[in-house]
C-alpha positions as CSV (number, residue, x, y, z in Angstrom):
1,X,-169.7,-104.5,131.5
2,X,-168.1,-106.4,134.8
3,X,-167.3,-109.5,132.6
4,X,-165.9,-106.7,130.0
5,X,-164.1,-105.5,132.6
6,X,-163.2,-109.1,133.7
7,X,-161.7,-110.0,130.5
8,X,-159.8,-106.5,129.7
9,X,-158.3,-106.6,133.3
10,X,-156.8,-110.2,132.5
11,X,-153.6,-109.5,131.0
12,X,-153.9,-112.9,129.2
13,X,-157.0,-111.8,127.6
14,X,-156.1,-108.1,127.2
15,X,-152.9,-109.0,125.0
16,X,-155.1,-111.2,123.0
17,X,-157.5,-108.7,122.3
18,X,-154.6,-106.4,121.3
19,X,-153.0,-109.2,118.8
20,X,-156.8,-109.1,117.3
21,X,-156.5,-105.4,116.7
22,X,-153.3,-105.2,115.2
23,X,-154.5,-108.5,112.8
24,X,-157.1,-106.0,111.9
25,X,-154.6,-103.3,111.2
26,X,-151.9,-105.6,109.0
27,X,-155.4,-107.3,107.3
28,X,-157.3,-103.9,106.1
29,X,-153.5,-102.1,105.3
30,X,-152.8,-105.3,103.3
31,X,-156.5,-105.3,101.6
32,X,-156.1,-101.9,101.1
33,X,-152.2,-101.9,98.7
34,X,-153.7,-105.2,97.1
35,X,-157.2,-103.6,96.1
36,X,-155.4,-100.6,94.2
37,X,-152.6,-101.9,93.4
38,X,-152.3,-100.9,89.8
39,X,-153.7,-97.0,90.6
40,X,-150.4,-96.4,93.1
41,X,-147.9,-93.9,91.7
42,X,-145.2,-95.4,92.7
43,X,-145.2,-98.0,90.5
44,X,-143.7,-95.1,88.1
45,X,-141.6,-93.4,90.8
46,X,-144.1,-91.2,91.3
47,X,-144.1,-90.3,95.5
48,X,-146.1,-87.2,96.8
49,X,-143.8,-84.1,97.5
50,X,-140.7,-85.8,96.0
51,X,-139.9,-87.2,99.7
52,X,-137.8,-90.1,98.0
53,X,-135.3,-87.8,96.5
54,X,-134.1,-86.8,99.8
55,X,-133.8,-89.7,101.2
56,X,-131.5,-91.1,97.4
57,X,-129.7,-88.0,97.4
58,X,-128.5,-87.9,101.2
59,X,-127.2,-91.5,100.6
60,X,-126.1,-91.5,96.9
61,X,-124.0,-88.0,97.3
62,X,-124.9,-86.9,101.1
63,X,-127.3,-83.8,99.9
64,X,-130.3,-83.2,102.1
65,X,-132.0,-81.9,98.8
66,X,-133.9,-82.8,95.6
67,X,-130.8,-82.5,93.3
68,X,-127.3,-83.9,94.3
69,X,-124.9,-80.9,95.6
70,X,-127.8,-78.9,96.1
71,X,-128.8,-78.6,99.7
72,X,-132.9,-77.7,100.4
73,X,-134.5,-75.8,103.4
74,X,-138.3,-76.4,102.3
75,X,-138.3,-80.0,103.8
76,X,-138.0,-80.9,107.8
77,X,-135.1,-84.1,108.0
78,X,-137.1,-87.0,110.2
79,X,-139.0,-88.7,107.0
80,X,-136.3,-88.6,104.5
81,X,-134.2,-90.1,107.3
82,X,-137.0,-92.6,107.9
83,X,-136.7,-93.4,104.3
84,X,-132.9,-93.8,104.5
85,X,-132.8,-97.9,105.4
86,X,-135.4,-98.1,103.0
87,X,-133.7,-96.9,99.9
88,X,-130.4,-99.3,101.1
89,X,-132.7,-102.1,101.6
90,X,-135.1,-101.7,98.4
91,X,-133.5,-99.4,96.5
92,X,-136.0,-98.1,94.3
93,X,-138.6,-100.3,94.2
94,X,-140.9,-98.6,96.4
95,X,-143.3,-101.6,96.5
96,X,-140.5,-102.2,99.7
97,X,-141.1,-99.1,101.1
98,X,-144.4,-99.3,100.8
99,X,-145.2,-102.3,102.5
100,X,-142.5,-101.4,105.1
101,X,-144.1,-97.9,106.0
102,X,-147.7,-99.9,106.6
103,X,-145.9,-102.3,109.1
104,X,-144.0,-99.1,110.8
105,X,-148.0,-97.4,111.1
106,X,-149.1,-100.6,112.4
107,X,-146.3,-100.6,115.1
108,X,-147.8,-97.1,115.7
109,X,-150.8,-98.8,116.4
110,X,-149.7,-101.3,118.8
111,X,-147.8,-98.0,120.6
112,X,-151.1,-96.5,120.9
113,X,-152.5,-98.8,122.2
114,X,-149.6,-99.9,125.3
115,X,-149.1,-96.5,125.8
116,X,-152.7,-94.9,126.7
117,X,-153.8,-98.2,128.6
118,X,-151.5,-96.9,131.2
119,X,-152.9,-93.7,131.7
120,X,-156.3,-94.5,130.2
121,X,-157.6,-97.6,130.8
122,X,-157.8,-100.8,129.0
123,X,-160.9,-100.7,126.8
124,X,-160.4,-96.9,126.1
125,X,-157.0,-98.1,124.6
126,X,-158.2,-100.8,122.8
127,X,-160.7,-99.1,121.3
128,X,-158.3,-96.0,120.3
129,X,-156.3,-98.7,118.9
130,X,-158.8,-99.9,116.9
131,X,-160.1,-96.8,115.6
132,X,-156.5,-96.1,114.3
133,X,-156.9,-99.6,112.8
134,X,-158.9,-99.5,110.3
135,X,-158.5,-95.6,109.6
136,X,-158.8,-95.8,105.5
137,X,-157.4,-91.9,105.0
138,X,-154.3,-93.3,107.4
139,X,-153.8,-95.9,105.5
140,X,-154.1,-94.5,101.9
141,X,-151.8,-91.8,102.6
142,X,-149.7,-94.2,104.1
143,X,-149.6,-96.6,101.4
144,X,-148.9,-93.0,99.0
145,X,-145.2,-93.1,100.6
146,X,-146.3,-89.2,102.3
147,X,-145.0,-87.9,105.7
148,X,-148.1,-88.4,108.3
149,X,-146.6,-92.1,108.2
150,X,-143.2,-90.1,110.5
151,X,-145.5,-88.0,112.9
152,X,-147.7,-90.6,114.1
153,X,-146.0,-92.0,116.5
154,X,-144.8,-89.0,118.1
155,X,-147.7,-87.4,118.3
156,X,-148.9,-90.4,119.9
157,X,-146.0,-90.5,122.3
158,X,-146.5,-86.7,123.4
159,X,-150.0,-86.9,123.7
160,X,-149.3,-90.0,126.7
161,X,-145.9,-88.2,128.2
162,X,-147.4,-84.3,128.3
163,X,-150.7,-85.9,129.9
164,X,-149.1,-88.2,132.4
165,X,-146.6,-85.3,133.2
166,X,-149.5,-83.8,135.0
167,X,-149.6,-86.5,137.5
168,X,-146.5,-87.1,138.1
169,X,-144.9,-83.5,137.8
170,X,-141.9,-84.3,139.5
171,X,-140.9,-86.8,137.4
172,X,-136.9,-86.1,136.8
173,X,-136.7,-87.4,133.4
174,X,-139.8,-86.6,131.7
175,X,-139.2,-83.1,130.9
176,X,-135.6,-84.3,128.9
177,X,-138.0,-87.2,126.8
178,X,-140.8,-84.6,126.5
179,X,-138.2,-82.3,125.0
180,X,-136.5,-84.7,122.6
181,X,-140.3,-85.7,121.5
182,X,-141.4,-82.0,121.0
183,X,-138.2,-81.3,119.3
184,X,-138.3,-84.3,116.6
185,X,-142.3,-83.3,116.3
186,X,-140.8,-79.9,115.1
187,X,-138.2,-81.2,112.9
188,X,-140.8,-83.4,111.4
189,X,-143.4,-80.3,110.3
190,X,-142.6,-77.1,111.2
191,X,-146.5,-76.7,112.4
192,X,-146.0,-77.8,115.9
193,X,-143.9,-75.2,116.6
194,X,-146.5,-73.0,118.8
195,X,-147.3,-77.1,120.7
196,X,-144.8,-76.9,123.4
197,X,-145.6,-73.4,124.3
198,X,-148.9,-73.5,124.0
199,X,-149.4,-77.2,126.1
200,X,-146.4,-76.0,128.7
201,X,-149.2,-73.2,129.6
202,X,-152.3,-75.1,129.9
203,X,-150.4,-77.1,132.4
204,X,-148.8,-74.5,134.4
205,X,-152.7,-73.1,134.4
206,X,-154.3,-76.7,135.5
207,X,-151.3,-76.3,138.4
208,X,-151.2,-72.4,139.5
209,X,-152.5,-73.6,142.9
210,X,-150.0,-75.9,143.7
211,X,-146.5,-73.9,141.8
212,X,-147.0,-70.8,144.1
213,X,-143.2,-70.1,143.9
214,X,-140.3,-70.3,141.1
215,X,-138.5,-73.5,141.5
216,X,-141.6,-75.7,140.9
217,X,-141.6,-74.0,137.0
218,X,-137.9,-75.1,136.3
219,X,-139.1,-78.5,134.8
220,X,-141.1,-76.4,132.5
221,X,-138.3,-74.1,131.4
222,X,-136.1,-77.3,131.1
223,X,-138.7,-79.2,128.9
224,X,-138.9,-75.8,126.5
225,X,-134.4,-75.8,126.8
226,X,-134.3,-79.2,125.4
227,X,-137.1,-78.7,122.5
228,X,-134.8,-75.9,121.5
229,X,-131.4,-77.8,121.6
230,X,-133.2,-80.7,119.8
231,X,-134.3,-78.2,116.9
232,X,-131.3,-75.9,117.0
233,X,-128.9,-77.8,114.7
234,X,-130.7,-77.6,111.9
235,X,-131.7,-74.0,112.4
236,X,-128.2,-73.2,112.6
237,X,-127.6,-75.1,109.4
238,X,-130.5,-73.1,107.8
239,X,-129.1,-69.8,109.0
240,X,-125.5,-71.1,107.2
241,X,-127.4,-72.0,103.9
242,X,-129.3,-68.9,103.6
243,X,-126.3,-66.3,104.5
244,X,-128.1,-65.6,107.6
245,X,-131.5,-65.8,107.5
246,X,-134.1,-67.5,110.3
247,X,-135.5,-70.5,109.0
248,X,-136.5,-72.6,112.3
249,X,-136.9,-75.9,110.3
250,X,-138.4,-75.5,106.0
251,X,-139.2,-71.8,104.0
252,X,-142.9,-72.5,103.1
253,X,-144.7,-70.8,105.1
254,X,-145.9,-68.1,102.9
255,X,-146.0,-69.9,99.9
256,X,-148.6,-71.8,101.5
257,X,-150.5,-69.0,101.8
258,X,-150.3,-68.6,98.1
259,X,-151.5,-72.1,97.4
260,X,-154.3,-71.1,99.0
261,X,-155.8,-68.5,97.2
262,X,-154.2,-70.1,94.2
263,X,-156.9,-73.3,94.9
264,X,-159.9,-70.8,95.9
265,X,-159.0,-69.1,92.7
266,X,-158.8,-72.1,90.2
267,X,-162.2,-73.6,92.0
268,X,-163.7,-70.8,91.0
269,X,-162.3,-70.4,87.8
270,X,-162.7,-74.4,86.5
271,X,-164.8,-76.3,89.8
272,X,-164.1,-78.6,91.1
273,X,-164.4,-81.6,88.6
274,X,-161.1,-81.0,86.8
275,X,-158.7,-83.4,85.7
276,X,-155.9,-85.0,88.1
277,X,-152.9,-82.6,87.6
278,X,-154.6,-79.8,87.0
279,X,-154.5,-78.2,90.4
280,X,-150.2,-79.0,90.9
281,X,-149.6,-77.8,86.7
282,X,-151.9,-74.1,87.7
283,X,-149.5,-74.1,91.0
284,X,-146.5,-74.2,89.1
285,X,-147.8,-71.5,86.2
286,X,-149.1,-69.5,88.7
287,X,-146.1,-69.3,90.9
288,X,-143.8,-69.2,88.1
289,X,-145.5,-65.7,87.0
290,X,-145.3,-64.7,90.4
291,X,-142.0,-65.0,90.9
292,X,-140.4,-63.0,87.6
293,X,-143.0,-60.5,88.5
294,X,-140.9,-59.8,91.2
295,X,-137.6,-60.1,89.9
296,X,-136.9,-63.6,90.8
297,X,-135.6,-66.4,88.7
298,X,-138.6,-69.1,88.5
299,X,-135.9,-71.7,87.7
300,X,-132.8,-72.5,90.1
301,X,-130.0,-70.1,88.6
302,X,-126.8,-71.3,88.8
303,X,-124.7,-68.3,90.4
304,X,-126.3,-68.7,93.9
305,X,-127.2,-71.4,96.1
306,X,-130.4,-73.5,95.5
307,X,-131.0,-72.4,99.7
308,X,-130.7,-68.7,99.0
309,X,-132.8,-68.8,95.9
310,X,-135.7,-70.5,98.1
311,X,-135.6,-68.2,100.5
312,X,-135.9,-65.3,98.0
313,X,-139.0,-67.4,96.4
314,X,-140.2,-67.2,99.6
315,X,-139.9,-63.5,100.0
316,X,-141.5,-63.0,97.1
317,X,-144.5,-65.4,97.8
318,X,-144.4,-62.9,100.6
319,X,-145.0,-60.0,98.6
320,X,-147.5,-61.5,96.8
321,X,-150.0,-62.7,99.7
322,X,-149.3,-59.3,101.1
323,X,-150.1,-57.6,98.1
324,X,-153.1,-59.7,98.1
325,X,-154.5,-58.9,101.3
326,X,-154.1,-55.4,101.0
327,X,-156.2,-55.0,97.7
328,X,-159.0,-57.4,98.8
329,X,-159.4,-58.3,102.6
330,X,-162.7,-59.9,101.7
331,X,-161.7,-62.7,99.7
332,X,-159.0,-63.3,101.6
333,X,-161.3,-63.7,104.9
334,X,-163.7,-66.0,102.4
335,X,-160.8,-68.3,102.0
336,X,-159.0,-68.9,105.3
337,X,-163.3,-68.9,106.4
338,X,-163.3,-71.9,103.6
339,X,-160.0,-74.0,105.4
340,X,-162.5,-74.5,108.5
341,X,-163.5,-77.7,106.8
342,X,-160.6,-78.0,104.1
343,X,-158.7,-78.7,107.0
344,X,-160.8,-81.9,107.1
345,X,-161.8,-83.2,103.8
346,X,-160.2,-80.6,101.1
347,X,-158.5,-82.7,98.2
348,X,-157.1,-82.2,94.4
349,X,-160.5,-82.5,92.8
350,X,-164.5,-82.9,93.3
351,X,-163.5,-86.9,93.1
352,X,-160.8,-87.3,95.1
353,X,-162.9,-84.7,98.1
354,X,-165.9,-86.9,97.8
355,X,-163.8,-89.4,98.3
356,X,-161.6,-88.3,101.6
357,X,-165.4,-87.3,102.9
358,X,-166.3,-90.4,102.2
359,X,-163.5,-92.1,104.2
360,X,-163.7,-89.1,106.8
361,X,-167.0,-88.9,108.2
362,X,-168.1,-92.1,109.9
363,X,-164.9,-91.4,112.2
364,X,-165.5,-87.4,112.7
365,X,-168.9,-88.6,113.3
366,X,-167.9,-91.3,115.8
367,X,-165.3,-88.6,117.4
368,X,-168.2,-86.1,117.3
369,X,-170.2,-88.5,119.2
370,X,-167.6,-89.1,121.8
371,X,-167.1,-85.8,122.6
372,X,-170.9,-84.8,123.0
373,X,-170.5,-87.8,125.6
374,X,-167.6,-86.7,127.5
375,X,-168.5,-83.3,128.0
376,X,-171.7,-84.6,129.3
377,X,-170.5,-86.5,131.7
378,X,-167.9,-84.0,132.6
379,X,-164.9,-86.2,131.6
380,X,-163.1,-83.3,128.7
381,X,-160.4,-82.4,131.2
382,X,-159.2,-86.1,130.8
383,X,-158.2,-85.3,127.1
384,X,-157.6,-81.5,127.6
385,X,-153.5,-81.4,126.2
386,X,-155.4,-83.6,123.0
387,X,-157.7,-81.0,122.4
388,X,-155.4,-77.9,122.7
389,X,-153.6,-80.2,120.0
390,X,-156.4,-80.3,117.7
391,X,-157.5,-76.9,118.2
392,X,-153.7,-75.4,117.5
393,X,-152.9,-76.9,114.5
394,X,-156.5,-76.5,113.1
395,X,-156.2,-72.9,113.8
396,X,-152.7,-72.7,112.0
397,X,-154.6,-74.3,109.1
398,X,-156.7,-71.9,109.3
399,X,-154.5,-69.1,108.7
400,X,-152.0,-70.4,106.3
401,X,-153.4,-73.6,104.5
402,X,-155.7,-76.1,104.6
403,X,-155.7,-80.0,102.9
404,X,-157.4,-82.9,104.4
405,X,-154.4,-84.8,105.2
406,X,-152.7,-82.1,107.1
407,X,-155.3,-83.1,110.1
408,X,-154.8,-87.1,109.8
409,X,-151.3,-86.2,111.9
410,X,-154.5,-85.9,115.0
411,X,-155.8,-89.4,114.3
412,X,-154.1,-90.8,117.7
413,X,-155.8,-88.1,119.7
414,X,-158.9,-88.6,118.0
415,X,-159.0,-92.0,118.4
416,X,-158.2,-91.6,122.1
417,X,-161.6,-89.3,122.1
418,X,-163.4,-92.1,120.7
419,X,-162.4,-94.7,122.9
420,X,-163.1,-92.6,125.8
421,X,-166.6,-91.8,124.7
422,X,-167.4,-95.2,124.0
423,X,-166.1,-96.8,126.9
424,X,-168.2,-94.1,129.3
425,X,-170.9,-94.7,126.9
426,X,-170.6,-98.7,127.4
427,X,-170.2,-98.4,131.3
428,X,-173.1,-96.0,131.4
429,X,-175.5,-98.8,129.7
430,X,-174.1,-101.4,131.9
431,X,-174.7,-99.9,135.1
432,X,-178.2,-99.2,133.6
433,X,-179.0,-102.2,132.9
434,X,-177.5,-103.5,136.4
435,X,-179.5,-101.4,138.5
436,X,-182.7,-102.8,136.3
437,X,-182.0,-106.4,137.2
438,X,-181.6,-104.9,140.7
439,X,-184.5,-103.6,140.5
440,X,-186.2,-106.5,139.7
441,X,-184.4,-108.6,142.0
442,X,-186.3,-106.4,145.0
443,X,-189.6,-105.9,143.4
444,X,-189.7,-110.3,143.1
445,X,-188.3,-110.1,146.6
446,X,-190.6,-107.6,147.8
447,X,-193.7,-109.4,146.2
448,X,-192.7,-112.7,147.9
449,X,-192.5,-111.2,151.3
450,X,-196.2,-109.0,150.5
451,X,-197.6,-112.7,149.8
452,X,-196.1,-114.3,152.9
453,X,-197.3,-111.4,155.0
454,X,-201.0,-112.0,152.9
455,X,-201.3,-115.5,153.8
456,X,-203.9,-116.9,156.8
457,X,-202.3,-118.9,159.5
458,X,-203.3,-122.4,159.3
459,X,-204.5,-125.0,162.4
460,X,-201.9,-125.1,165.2
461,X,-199.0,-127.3,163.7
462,X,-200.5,-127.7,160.3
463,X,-198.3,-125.8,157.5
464,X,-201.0,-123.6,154.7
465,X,-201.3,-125.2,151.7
466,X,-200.3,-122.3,148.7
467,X,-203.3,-122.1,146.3
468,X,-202.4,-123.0,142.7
């Protein structure tokens, strides 16, 4: 471990080790696009959630929504706006964009990497930065064209600011970076809107002995101010779209919850070894039936606005789930039961769940591993804001919906978890094995001493002779 150590703490050798990780990452995200290249849908425009129209609209016609002229609150603005100098420089040939989204997760990498070395050590970071590396779910989603590419590197970023904070709690700028961070997080998915809250009173709590009095919880308040500010514009333009209705950042909430039982209800009605398409085309039936069963057009009628008619969709997804719970609690408890490992693995069909499994257990494994090592040797508190991370938004999922690739947006965190583990776990056997060649080093010295003391004196001036 010292000549580890040696080499790591050698800023020489510590760059080149991080130019050998991110070869890895460009190398696997290259072998990955190249190995199914024929299989991705957007050769045929095809792009997960229709995330490329926003982006074509709000340059072609200045919409933020699927249709020109026809302005959308279901989607958050950072990845369409991400997309933006893609569509100018590519166009439509998403080949582009894919390739450019892979370099822009690798540059997450490399951030990962310079930015918990600081707080966490060199080897810890490296190894984080490797496990984000050669992620395969990261990658493939990635590659997709999807939305986990734009929250990666925040989460990343918050994850090293909100820890650091801690330590240096008088820092005068970190609160307004913090807050820009948190903000864009929330304009990215509405999901971590309960993180600033939530993180803001774990540290307060690792602090109550040392904020005895008001002033020292200003920073705090200011932090929370400027999340707000960050995410108010496009509240405000929300609440102008929807004749004035709250809708912090996108209207899906409870037509998540819909999806929900609609998947527990199709699984039970076909398994899971359907077709691919089956589970968006019983989606779309479903939810068309829904919504004229409540008096609301399942097609975009042209005498309001497209925002208003997805907010009274919503209302009656609403209705629905409600309606739901009411007339049976049970199955609704076996299904949000059910998105306690959806969160992790839960795909379209049997294949493409195997599949995600597949690609997801050796790292839950790994992180599993790392924890169980950590909390052995006492060292969870050095990853606490991480884990209040992974535990809010798996309990969100929980409640509301769950799909393997909501919880690759924790990747960064888990990979700091790993590196962590493995680095105490590498020390550990170090030291191990150094106190064994110590050890050794005193038994061989005690031994020669015993056989000096052992020896007879020889004649006056004559040295023994040492039998052989």
């Amino acid at each position: 471990m010292s000549q580890i150590q040696q080499i790591l703490e050698d800023p020489r050798r510590f760059r080149r080790h991080m130019a050998i990780v991110l070869g890895i990452a460009v190398l696997v995200r290259l072998a990955v696009v190249a190995a199914f290249w024929h299989s991705w849908g957007w050769h045929h425009g095809d792009i997960p959630d229709s995330w490329n129209k926003l982006a074509i609209n709000l340059v072609d016609s200045g919409t933020f929504g699927f249709v020109p002229g026809q302005s959308t609150i279901t989607r958050g603005p950072v990845f369409p706006l991400v997309e933006v100098p893609l569509y100018l420089a590519f166009g439509e040939n998403y080949a582009g964009w894919c390739i450019s989204l892979l370099l822009l997760d690798t540059l997450t990498c490399f951030l990962i990497i310079t930015l918990f070395r600081k707080l966490w050590g060199n080897l810890a970071a490296l190894l984080a930065g490797l496990f984000y590396a050669v992620n395969l779910p990261i990658i493939y989603y990635t590659a997709k064209i999807s939305q986990v590419t734009s929250i990666l590197p925040f989460v990343a970023l918050y994850m090293y600011l909100f820890s650091s904070w801690e330590h240096a709690y008088s820092c005068r700028w970190r609160p307004w970076v913090l807050g820009l961070v948190s903000g864009l997080m929330i304009l990215n998915k509405t999901v971590y809107l309960p993180i600033p809250i939530v993180c803001s009173g774990l540290l307060l709590w690792s602090k109550r002995l040392e904020l005895k009095r008001w002033p020292p919880l200003l920073p705090v308040a200011l932090y929370l101010l400027v999340t707000a500010a960050v995410v108010a514009p496009w509240t405000m333009r929300n609440y102008v779209l929807t004749g004035g209705k709250l809708v912090p950042v996108q209207s899906l909430f409870w037509e998540l919850n819909v999806q929900d039982v609609l998947y527990y209800d199709l699984t039970k009605e076909r398994g899971l070894d359907r077709p691919e398409g089956m589970t968006l085309d019983y989606f779309i039936e479903q939810e068309r039936q829904m919504l004229v069963a409540n008096g609301v057009s399942p097609d975009y009628p042209k005498y309001m606005s497209r925002a208003k008619w997805e907010y009274a969709c919503e209302q009656a997804y609403r209705a629905v789930y409600l309606k739901s719970l009411r007339q049976d609690p049970g199955k609704i408890l076996r299904v949000k039961v059910e998105n306690l490992w959806n969160f992790w693995v839960r795909a379209e069909n049997r294949q493409k769940t195997l599949l995600l499994i597949l690609m997801q257990v050796p790292f839950l494994g790994a992180v599993m591993a790392s924890l169980i090592i950590l909390l052995h040797r006492r060292q969870l508190h050095r990853v606490k804001f991480g884990l209040i991370i992974v535990l809010v938004l798996w309990a969100e999922h929980f409640l509301v919906f769950a799909w393997g690739r909501f919880s690759l947006d924790l990747v960064p965190i888990l990979g700091l978890i790993f590196g962590l583990g493995a680095a105490a776990r590498l020390r550990a056997s170090t030291d191990s094995c150094s106190a064994s060649d110590e050890q050794r080093k005193n038994r061989r010295r005690h031994a020669g001493v015993q056989r000096r003391a052992n020896t007879p004196p020889g004649p006056a001036g004559v040295t023994p002779v040492r039998e052989r």
